[in-house]
C-alpha positions as a Markdown table, in Angstrom:
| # | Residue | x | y | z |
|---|---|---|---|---|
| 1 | Unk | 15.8 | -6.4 | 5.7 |
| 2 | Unk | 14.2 | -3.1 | 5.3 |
| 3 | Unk | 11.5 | -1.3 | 6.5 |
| 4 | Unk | 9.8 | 2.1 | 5.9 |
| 5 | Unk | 7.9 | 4.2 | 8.1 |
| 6 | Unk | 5.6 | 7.0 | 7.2 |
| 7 | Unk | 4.2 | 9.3 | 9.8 |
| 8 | Unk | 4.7 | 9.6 | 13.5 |
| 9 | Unk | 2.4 | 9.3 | 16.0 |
| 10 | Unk | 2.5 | 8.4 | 19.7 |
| 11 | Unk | 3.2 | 5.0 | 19.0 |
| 12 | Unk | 6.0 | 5.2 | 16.4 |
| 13 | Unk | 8.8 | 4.9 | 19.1 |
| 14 | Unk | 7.2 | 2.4 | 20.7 |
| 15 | Unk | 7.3 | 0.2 | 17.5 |
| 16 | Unk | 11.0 | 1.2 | 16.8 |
| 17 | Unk | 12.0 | 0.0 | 20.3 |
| 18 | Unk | 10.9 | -3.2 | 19.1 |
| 19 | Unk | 12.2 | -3.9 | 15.4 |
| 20 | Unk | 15.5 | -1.2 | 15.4 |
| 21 | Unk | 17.6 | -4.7 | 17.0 |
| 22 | Unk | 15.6 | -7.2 | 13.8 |
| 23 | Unk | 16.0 | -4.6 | 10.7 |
| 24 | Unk | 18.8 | -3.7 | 9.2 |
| 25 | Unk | 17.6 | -0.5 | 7.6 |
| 26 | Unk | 14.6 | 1.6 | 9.1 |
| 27 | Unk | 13.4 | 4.8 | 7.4 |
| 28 | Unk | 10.6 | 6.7 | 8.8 |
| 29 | Unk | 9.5 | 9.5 | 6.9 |
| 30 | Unk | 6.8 | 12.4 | 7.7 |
| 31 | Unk | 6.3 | 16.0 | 7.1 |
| 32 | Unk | 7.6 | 17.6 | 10.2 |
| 33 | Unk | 9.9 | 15.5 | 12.8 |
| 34 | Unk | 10.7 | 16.7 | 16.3 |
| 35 | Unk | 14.8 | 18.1 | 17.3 |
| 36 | Unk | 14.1 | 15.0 | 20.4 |
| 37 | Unk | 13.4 | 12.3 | 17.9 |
| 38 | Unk | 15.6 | 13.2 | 15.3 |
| 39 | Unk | 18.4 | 13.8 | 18.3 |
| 40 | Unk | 17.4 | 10.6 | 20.0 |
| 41 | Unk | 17.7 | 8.4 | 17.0 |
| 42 | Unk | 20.9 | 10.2 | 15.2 |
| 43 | Unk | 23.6 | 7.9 | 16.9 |
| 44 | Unk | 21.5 | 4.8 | 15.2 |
| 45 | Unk | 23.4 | 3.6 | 11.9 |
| 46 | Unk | 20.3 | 1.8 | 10.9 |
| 47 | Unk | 17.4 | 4.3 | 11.5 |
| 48 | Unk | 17.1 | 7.0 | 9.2 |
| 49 | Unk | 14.8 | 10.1 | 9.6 |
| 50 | Unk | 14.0 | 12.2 | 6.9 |
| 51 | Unk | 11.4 | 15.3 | 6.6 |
| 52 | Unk | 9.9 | 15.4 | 3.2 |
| 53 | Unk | 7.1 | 17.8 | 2.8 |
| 54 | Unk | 5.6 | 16.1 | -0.4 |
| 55 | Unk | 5.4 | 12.4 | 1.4 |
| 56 | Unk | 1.7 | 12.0 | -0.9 |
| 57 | Unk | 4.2 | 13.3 | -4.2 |
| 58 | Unk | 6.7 | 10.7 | -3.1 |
| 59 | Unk | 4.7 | 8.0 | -2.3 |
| 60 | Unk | 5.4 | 5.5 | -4.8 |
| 61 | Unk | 9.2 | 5.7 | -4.9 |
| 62 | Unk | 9.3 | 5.6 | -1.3 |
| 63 | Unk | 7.1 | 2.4 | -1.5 |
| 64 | Unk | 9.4 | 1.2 | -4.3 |
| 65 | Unk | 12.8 | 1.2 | -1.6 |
| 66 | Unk | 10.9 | -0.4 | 1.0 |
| 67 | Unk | 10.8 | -4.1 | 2.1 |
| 68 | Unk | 7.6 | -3.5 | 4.5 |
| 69 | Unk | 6.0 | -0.4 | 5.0 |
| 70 | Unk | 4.0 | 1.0 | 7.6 |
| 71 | Unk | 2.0 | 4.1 | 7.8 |
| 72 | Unk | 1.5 | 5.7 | 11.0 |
| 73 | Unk | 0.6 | 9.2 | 10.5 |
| 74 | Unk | -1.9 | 10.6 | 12.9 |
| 75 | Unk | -4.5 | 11.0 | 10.2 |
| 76 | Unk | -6.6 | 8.0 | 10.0 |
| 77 | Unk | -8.1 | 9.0 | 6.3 |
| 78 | Unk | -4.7 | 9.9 | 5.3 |
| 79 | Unk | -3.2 | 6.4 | 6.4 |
| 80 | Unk | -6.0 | 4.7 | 4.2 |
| 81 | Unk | -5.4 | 6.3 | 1.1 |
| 82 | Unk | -2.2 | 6.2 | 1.4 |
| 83 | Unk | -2.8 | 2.3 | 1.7 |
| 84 | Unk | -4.6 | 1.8 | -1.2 |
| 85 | Unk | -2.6 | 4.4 | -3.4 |
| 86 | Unk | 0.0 | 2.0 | -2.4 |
| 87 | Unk | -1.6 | -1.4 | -3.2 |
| 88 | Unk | -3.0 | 0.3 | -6.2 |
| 89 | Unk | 0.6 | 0.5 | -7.2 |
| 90 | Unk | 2.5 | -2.1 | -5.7 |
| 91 | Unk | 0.4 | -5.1 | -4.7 |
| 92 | Unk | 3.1 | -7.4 | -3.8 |
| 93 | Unk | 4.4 | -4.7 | -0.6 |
| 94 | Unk | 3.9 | -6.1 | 2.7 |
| 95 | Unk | 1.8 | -3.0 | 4.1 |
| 96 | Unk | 0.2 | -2.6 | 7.6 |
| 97 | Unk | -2.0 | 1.0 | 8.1 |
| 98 | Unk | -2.8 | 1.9 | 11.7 |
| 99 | Unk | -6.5 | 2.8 | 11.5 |
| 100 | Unk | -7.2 | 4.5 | 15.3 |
| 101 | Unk | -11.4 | 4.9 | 14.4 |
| 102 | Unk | -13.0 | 2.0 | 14.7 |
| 103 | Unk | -16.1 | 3.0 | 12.5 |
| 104 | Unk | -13.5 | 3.5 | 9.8 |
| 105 | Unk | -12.1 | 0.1 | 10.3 |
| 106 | Unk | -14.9 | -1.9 | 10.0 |
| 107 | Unk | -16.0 | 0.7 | 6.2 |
| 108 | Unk | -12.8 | -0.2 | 5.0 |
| 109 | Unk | -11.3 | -3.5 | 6.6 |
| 110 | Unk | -14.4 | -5.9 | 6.2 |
C-alpha cells in the first residue's frame, strides 16, 4: 500500500515510526526538509523524501499516486484547503488533515 505525506511538523516522525513497518511505499513531501530527516530516513527503501517548492501546483498529481494521504504541514489554513482542493478533485482518496486550532475545527469539521 501507499501512502503520501505532505508537510512536516513535529509530529511527522512520530507517525512514520508507526506506519514505515505497515506501508510499503511512503512519500512525504514539503517545501523545505531538514539534512537530519532526510539523512535519517535515506537508508529506508520504502520512505521517500522529496522537496518540491510548488506542493499547492502539484497537488492533484501528487493526490493522484497516492493510496492515503495525509497533510501535516504546520499551517492549519493551508492543511484545510489543501483538503478540500483535494476532495474537490478526488473524492474517493482516503484523506486525513491535522487541524492544531480548535476554533478552526469545529468552522470546518461540524
Amino acid at each position: 500500500m501507499k501512502i503520501t505525506i505532505i508537510g512536516i511538523n513535529e509530529i511527522t516522525e512520530h507517525i512514520l515510526r508507526y506506519i514505515e513497518d505497515i506501508y510499503e511505499d511512503i512519500s512525504i513531501y514539503d517545501i523545505q526538509i531538514s539534512a537530519d530527516l532526510k539523512n535519517k530516513y535515506k537508508s529506508k527503501n520504502n520512505i521517500t523524501i522529496i522537496e518540491d517548492n510548488e506542493i499547492e501546483k502539484n497537488l492533484f498529481s501528487i493526490s493522484e499516486k497516492a493510496e492515503k494521504l495525509l497533510i501535516l504541514t504546520k499551517d492549519d489554513v493551508k492543511n484545510i484547503y489543501f483538503y478540500y482542493k483535494i476532495r474537490n478533485y478526488n473524492n474517493d482518496l482516503k484523506l486525513l488533515v491535522l487541524i492544531n486550532d480548535f476554533s478552526l475545527y469545529e468552522i470546518y469539521c461540524e
